[in-house]
MARMI-13220 format. One record per residue (C-alpha): residue in three letters; x, y negated, z. Coordinates in steps of 0.2 Angstrom, whole numbers, plus 5000, padded with zeros to 4 digits. Example, Ala and Ser with C-alpha at 12.3 -4.5 7.8 and 13.67 -1.06 7.14 Angstrom:
Ala506250225039
Ser506850055036
END
This chain:
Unk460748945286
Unk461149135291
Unk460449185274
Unk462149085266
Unk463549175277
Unk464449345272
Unk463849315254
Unk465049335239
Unk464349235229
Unk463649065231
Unk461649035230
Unk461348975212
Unk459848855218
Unk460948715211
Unk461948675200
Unk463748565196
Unk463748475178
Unk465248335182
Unk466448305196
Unk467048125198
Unk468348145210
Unk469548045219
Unk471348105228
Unk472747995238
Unk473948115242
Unk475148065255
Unk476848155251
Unk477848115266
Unk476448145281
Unk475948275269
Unk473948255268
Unk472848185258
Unk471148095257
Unk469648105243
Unk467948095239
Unk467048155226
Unk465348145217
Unk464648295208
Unk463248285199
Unk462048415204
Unk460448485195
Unk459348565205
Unk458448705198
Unk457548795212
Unk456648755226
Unk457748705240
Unk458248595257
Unk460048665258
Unk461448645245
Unk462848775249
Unk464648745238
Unk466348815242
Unk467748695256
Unk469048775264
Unk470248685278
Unk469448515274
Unk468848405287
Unk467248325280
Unk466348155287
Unk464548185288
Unk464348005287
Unk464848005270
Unk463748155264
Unk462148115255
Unk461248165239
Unk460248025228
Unk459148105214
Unk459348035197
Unk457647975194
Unk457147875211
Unk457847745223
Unk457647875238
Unk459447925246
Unk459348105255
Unk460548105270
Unk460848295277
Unk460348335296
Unk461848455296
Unk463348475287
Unk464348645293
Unk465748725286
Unk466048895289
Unk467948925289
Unk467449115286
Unk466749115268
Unk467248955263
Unk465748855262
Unk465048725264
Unk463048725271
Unk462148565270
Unk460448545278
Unk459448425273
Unk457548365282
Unk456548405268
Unk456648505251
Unk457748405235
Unk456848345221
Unk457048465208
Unk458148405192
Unk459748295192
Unk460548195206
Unk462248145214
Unk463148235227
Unk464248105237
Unk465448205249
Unk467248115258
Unk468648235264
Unk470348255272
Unk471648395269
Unk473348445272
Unk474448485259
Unk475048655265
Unk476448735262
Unk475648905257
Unk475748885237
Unk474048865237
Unk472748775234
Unk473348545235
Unk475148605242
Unk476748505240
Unk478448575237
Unk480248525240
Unk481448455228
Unk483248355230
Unk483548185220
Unk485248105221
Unk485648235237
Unk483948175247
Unk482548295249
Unk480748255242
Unk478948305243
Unk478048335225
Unk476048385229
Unk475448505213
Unk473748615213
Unk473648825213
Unk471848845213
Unk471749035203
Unk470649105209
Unk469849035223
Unk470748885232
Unk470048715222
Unk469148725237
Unk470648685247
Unk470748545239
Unk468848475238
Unk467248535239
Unk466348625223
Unk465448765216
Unk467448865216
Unk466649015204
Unk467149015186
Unk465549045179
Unk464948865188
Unk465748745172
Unk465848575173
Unk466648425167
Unk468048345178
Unk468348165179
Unk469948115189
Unk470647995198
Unk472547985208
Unk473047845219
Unk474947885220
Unk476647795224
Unk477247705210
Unk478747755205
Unk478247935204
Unk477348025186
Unk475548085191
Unk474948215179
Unk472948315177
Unk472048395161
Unk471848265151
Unk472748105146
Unk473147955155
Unk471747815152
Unk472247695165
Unk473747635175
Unk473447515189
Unk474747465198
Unk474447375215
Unk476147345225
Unk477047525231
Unk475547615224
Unk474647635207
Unk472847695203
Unk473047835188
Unk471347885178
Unk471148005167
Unk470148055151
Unk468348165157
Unk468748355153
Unk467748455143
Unk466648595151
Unk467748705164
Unk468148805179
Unk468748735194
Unk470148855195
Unk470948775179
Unk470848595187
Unk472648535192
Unk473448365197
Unk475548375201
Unk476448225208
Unk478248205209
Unk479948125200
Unk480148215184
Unk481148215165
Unk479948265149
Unk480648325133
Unk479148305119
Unk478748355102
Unk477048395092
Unk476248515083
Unk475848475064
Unk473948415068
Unk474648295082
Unk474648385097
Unk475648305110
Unk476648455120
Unk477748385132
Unk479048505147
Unk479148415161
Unk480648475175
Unk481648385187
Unk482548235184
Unk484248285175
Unk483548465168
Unk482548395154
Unk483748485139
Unk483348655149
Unk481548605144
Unk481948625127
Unk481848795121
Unk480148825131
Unk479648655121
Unk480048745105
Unk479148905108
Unk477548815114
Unk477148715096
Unk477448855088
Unk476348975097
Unk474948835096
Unk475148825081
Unk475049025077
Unk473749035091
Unk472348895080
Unk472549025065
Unk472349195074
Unk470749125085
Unk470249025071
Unk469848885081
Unk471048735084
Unk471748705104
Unk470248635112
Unk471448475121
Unk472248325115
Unk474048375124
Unk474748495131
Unk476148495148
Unk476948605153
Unk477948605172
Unk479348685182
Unk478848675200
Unk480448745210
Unk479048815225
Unk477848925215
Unk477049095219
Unk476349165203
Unk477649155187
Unk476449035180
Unk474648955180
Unk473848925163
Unk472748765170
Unk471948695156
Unk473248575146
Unk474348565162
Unk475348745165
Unk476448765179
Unk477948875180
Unk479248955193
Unk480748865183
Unk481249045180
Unk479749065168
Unk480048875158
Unk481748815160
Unk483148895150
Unk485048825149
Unk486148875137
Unk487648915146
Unk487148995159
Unk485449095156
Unk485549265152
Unk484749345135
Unk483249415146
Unk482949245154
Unk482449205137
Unk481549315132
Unk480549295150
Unk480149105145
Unk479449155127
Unk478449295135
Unk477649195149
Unk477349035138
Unk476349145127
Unk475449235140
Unk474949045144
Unk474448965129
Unk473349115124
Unk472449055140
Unk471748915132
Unk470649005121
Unk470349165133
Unk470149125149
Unk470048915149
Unk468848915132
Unk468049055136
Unk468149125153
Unk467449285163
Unk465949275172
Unk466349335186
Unk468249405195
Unk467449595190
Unk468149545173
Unk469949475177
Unk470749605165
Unk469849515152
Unk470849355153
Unk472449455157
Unk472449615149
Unk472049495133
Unk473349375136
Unk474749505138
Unk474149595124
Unk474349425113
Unk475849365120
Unk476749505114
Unk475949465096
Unk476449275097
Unk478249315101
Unk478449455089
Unk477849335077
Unk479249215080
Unk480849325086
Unk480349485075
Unk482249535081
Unk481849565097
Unk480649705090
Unk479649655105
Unk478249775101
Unk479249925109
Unk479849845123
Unk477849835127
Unk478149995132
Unk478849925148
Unk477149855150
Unk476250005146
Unk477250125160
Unk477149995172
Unk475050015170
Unk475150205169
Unk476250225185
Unk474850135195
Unk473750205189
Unk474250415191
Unk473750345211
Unk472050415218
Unk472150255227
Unk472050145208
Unk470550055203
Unk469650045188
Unk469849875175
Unk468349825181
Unk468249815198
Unk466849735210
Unk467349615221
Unk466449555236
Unk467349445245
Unk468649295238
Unk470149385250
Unk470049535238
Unk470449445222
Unk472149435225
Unk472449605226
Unk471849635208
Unk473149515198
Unk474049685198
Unk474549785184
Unk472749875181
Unk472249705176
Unk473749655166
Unk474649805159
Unk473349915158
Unk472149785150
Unk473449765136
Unk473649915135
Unk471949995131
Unk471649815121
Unk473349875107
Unk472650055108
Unk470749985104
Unk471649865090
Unk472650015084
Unk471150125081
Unk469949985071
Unk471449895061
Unk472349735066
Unk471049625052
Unk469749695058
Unk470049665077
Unk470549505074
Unk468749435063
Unk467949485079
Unk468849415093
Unk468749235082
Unk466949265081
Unk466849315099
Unk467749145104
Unk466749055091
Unk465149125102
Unk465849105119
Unk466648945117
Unk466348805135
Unk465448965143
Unk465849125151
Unk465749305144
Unk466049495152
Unk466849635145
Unk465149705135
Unk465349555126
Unk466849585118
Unk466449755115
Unk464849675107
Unk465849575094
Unk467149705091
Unk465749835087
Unk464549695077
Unk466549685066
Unk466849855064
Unk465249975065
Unk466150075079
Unk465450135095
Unk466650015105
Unk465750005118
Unk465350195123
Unk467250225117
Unk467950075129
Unk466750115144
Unk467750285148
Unk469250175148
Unk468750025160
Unk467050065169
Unk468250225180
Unk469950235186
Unk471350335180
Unk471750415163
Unk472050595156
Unk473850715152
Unk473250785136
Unk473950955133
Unk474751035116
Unk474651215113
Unk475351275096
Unk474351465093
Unk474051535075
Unk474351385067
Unk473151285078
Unk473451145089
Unk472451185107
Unk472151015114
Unk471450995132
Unk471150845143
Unk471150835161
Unk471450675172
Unk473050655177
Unk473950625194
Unk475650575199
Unk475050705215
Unk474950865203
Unk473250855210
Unk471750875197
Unk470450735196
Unk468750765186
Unk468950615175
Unk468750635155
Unk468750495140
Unk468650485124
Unk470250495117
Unk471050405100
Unk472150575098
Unk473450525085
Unk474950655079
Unk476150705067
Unk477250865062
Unk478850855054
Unk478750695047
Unk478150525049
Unk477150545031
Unk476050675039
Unk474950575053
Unk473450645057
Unk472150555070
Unk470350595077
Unk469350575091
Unk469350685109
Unk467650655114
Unk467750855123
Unk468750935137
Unk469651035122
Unk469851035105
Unk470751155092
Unk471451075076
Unk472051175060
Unk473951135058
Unk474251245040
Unk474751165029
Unk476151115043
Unk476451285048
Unk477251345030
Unk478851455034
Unk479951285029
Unk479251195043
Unk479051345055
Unk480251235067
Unk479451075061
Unk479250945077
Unk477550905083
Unk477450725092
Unk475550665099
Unk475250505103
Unk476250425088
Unk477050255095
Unk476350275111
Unk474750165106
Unk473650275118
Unk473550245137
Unk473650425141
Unk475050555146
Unk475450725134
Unk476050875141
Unk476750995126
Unk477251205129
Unk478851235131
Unk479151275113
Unk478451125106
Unk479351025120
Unk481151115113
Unk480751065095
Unk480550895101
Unk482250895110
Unk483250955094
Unk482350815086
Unk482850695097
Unk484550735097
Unk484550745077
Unk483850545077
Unk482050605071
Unk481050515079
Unk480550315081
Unk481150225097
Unk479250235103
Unk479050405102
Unk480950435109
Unk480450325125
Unk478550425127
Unk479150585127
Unk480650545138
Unk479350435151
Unk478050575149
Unk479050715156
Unk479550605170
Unk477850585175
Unk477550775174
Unk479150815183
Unk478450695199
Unk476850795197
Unk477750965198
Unk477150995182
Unk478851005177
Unk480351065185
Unk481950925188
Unk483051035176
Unk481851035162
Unk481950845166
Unk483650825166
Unk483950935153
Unk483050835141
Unk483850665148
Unk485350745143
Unk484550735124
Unk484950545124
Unk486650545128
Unk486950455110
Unk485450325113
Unk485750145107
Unk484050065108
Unk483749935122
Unk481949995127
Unk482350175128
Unk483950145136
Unk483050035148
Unk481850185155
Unk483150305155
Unk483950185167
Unk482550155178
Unk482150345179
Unk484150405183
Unk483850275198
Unk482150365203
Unk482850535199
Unk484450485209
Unk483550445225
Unk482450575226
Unk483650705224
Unk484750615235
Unk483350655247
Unk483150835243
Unk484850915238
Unk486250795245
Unk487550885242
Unk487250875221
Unk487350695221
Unk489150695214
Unk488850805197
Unk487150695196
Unk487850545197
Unk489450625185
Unk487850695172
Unk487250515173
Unk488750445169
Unk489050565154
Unk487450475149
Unk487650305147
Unk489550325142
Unk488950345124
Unk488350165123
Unk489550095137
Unk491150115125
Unk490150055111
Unk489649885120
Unk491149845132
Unk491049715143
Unk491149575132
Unk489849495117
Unk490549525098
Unk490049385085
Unk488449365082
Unk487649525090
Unk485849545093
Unk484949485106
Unk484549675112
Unk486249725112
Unk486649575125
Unk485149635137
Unk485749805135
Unk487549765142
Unk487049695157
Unk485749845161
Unk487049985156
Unk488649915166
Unk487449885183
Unk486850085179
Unk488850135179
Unk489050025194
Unk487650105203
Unk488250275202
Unk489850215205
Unk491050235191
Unk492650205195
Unk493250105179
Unk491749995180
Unk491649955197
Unk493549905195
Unk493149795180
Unk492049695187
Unk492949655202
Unk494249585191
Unk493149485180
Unk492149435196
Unk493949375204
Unk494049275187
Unk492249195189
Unk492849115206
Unk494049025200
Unk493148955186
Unk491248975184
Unk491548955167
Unk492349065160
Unk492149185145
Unk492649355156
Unk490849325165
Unk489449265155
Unk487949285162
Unk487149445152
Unk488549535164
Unk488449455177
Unk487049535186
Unk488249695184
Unk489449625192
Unk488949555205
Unk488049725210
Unk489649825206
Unk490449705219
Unk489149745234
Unk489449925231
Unk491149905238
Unk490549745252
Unk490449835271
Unk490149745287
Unk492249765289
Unk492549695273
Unk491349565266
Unk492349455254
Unk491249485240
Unk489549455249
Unk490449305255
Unk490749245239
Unk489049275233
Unk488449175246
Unk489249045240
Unk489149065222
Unk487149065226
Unk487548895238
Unk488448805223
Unk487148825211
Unk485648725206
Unk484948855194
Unk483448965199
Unk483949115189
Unk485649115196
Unk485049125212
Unk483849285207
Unk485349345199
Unk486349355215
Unk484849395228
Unk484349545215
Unk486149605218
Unk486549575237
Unk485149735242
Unk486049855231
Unk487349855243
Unk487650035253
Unk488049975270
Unk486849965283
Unk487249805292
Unk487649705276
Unk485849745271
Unk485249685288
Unk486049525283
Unk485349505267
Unk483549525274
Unk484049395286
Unk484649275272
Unk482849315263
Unk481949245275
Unk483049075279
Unk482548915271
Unk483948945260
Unk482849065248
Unk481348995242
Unk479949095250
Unk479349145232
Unk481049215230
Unk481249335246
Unk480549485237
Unk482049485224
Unk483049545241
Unk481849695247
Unk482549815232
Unk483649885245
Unk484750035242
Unk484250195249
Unk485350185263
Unk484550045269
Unk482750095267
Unk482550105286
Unk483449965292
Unk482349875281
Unk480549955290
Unk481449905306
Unk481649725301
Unk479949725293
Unk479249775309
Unk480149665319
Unk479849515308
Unk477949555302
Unk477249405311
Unk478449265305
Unk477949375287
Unk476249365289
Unk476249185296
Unk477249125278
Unk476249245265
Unk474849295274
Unk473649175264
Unk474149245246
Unk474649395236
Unk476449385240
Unk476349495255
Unk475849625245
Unk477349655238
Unk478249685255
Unk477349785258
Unk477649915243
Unk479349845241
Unk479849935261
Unk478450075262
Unk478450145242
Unk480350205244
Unk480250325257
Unk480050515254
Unk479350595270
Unk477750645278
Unk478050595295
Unk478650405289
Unk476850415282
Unk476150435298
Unk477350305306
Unk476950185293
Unk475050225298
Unk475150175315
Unk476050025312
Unk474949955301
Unk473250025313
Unk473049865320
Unk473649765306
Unk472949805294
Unk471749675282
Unk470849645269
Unk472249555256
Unk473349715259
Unk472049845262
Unk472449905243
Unk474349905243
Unk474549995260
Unk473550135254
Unk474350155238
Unk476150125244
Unk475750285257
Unk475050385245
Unk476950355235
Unk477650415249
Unk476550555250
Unk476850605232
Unk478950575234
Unk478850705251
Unk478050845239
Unk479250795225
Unk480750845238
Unk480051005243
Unk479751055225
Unk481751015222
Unk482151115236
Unk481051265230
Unk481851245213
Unk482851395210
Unk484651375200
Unk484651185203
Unk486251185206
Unk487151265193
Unk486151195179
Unk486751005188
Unk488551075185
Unk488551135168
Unk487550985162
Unk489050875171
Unk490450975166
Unk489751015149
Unk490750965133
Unk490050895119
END
């Protein structure tokens, strides 16, 4: 029996082919009941069979294993269920037969309120308050629900079976068969599943509307929301048959179900769960309403809907092995998303907003304290932690630079035949790289192991000496500090024009490459970009005259949006790492002051906030000519856009707005912050009218808080209630997004309060932790005096995680590091083990930064010309 604790993975000694499993949930005392039978084959000489149960209470009366091939019935002499690894030990008198027999097991459990596993979750009908139950069982938490082999590599086939009030719609996999109803409650069967993982089982029970339509070879696909929402269901609807349908010709292999649904659940941790042939969404993710959605809403709901349904194929056809290989079914299913949706809105030009995707995996990954993409896992508690942008962002991102260097056809040919070779079973990361090197005659795998198998990736450096390129690789940190890390980089470049691109491989530390025929005396100033369209997961550091030629030609509209946004996020990067100094940075910021794309725009945004705290922390007494430079930024594209929508304007331009009005409100320009209160007044009155639609609204609301204090509160007052009076999930977002922004110390008090109430969903309290940086210790205080109501609601999943980083990551000194650590000395474990350390070691890096700005000599004066200058 002791041989079975501690273990990470379950014994393989048997083996599950087919659950047939029975549930009764019961949604107002909020418990259920089931049984199930798994039919075993037992492949190894054994007397114990071990599987995964978590919070069930099992009868031992109703254990008992009956071989196929004989009458005999094996009752176990002990049936114990360790609550620390999940599992369930039964001990039976002699050894089992070897071959195929029945496992017969009956079990209670709660339906928790936890988001995980069988939980329920509240909804209002007709002004009355309801239990719905629905399932969550990625990764490991099927076993919440009932006993079974809870590791993806144990497939099976699921046979399922619901006895639920009658009046309510009871959903699983696969189709309805059977109906029976019997008084107040009916008996709902469903069709046998092909071959899957238990963590893509899932059953939801509750009151719902369905919109429906079909794909042209007669899929059924079907959005099921609350009763009254269906028409919000509609654009998600839409989106869905069409990515099936693009999804059967790039994987050239059709959807392996006979429907497809697809649910809002208003309680829901993740953003969504691709469950084979029933997805669950936030409603955020699903449900889009004409009037009052914003333009980034929807582009939210086509994103995750296609990070879903590529699911089916990778990750639910084929799935990993083992949690080591997560990114596989992530990294992939970003990656395709992006090709799904820039396949059907080509306006959005969704490829560059990627970029977004790709920073977000190059900022985690600058820590020392960053993992690899494939990562060992020991324990189920330390999954969890690893849906994290490694995974997701990084995985795509080394996936588009990997399909940029063999050729879209030829990327494509293989991943169908690796899906073809996979299909109903599980693969790991050497078997992609298998196919992809079998399709191309590359060395994939040797090229892709530097990338996945160690953490981290390089700064490549750009000399330009008698007409050579010196290129050199190091690893790079967002400490400054060197690590000894080295890959083999797809280097890609080009000089003076996009006609003239030139790529090979950095397999050393350094390389020269012969640049003459660039180096003619017409091209003497000629720009020299790396990285072309940013399709490498790596950093570029160029010399400082390669850097100016590359700031002329940003200002003279040279270069692609991609490249523009690169060398803008690389030098960012550098300037944390005190690789550059902040008036090189904002000297070059300064070079965008005419920029008109979204993604660029957006990333300057982000980085004036970053670059606005931190030197808020170092040189306070600069703030006004930084915050007067930032302005002189964005006023460029401010006047051209306005405040309201032109006819027929493209979708970018409306996401744009919002993000450049709440920039002006942020640093607190006057004529802004004055125009929103007047088209915020106008909103009160009437919800509906043009002043405030809702791609500005999210401005407005922030440019109303910058003005709330605890002696004048009118505008939080009416947020509040504006966020009361509406029935719309991204509403609500909107409004707790804005409320932390707010500069006043006991207003922000507030706001955490409200976070935690059971007016906010408690998926929706981490919108409220972005506070401003005056509030950044009024929120460690609240954190600390509220960790163990925290703890009690999100200790179980990975949401506590990102309180965590949200209240430690913003601070900028050493000894907060070392109050932090003593905090967290007795309180640590193992679900936030990753996040705390990673969070410090920001802080760490943003303390350094500050010292470096204070060192920086002629700060000062270079901040006042580049306000004051005219252009």
């Amino acid at each position: 029996m002791e041989n079975f604790k501690g273990q990470p993975r379950l014994p393989k000694f048997a083996v599950p082919k087919r659950y047939d499993l029975q549930l009764k949930p019961d949604l107002s005392a909020c418990k259920f009941a089931g049984s199930v039978s798994i039919d075993v084959d037992i492949v190894a000489e054994t007397r114990f069979i071990v599987l995964n149960a978590a919070e069930l209470s099992i009868n031992p009366g109703s254990v008992s294993f009956s071989p196929r091939n004989s009458s005999k019935v094996f009752d176990p002499k002990k049936v114990e269920l360790v609550e620390e690894d999940e599992i369930l030990v039964l001990d039976f008198a002699e050894a089992l037969p070897l071959g195929l027999g029945v496992l017969a097991i009956g079990f209670e459990g709660i339906l928790n309120d936890r988001m995980k596993g069988f939980y329920r979750s509240t909804y209002e009908h007709n002004g009355e308050k309801k239990n719905m139950a629905v399932t969550q069982f990625e990764p490991a938490d099927a076993r919440r629900s009932f006993p079974c082999w809870d590791e993806p590599s144990f497939k099976a086939k699921f046979k399922i079976t619901l006895d639920v009030p009658s009046e309510l719609v009871a959903l699983s996999n696969m189709p309805v068969i059977e109906e029976k109803v019997n008084g107040p409650l009916k008996t709902v069967s469903y069709q046998e599943s092909p071959i899957m993982s238990t963590y893509l089982v899932a059953y939801v029970v509750g009151l719902f509307d369905y919109v429906e339509d079909h794909t042209s070879d007669g899929i059924k696909v079907r959005v099921y929301c609350q009763v009254g929402k269906a028409n919000q269901g509609e654009f998600a609807l839409k989106v869905a048959v069409r990515t099936l349908e693009l999804y059967k010709d790039y994987f050239a292999v059709p959807y392996p179900l006979p429907k497809l649904d697809m649910i809002a659940i208003p309680d829901f941790a993740a953003g969504a769960m691709e469950n084979y042939g029933l997805v669950t969404y936030r409603e955020t993710a699903l449900l889009y309403d004409e009037q009052h959605s914003a333009a980034a809403n929807k582009q939210r709901v086509a994103t995750v809907v296609a990070h879903e349904l590529a699911h089916q194929w990778f990750g639910n056809l084929v799935t990993m092995e083992w949690w080591t290989h997560l990114w596989l079914n992530e990294g992939f299913a970003t990656w395709v998303s992006y090709l799904a949706t820039d396949s059907i809105f080509p306006e959005w030009r969704i490829w560059t907003q990627f970029l977004d995707e790709l920073t977000d995996g190059l900022r985690l990954d600058g820590l020392a304290e960053s993992h690899p993409i494939e990562v060992e896992i020991n324990h189920a508690a330390e999954i969890d932690e690893i849906f994290d942008a490694i995974s997701y962002r990084k995985g795509a991102s080394v996936i588009r630079m990997l399909q940029s260097y063999l050729g879209a056809e030829c990327f494509q040919r293989s991943l169908a035949s690796y899906i073809k070779k996979h299909a109903y079973s599980n693969a790991k990361t050497e078997d992609l790289w298998a196919a992809l090197e079998e399709g191309s005659g590359e060395p994939v795998t040797k090229l892709m192991n530097t990338w996945t198998k160690q953490k981290g990736y390089p700064v490549v450096s750009v000399k330009f000496k008698d007409q050579k390129l010196e290129f050199e690789q190091s690893q790079f940190f967002s400490s400054g500090s060197l690590g000894d890390g080295q890959w083999i980089v797809p280097i890609t470049f080009c000089c003076g024009s996009y006609d003239k691109k030139k790529s090979f491989l950095l397999q050393t530390k350094s390389e020269n490459y012969d640049v003459k025929e660039f180096a003619s005396d017409s091209n003497k100033s000629a720009w020299i970009k790396l990285n072309v369209d940013q399709t490498g997961f790596y950093r570029v550091k160029y010399d400082e005259e390669l850097a100016a030629r590359l700031r002329y030609a940003i200002e003279n509209k040279y270069l692609t949006p991609t490249d523009r946004f690169g060398i803008l996020d690389d030098s960012f990067a550098l300037c944390m790492a005190r690789q550059l100094p902040l008036t090189s940075l904002l000297t070059l910021m300064g070079a965008y002051r005419e920029e008109l794309d979204y993604t660029v725009l957006s990333n300057l945004i982000s980085i004036t906030y970053k670059v606005g705290r931190i030197a808020a922390d170092a040189r306070p007494e600069l703030m006004d000519n930084i915050n007067q430079f930032f302005i002189n930024i964005f006023q460029y594209s401010a006047e051209k856009l306005g405040w309201d929508a032109t006819q027929g304007e493209s979708h970018l331009d409306s996401m744009l707005r919002g993000e450049i009005l709440t920039a002006l409100a942020m640093v607190g320009h006057k004529e802004t912050l004055s125009e929103a209160s007047r088209r915020f007044d106008a909103f009160l009155k009437d919800r509906n009218t043009p002043l405030l639609p809702p791609d500005t609204r999210k401005a407005a609301y922030v440019a109303v808080m910058q003005t709330v204090t605890s002696s004048n509160r009118a505008g939080f007052d009416s947020l509040l209630k504006v966020y009361r009076e509406t029935d719309l999930s991204q509403e609500k977002i909107r409004i707790l997004g804005s409320l932390p922004s707010c500069p006043d110390q006991g207003i922000i008090r507030e706001v955490l309060k409200f976070s935690l109430s059971p007016e906010v969903r408690s998926q929706d309290a981490m919108y409220a932790l972005a506070v401003s940086k005056e509030g950044r210790e009024v929120a460690w205080t609240w954190f600390k005096e509220n960790w163990d109501l925290i703890l009690k609601t999100y200790g179980s999943g990975f949401l506590i995680t990102r309180f965590v980083s949200a209240i430690v990551s913003p601070f900028a000194s050493f000894e907060k590091v070392k109050e932090v650590e003593e905090f967290f000395a007795n309180r640590s474990m193992p679900s936030i083990a990753r996040t705390l350390k990673q969070s410090l070691e920001r802080v760490n890096i943003n303390a350094n930064w500050v010292k470096s700005i204070q060192a920086e000599q002629n700060l000062g004066e270079a901040i006042q010309e580049l306000a004051y200058r005219k252009y």
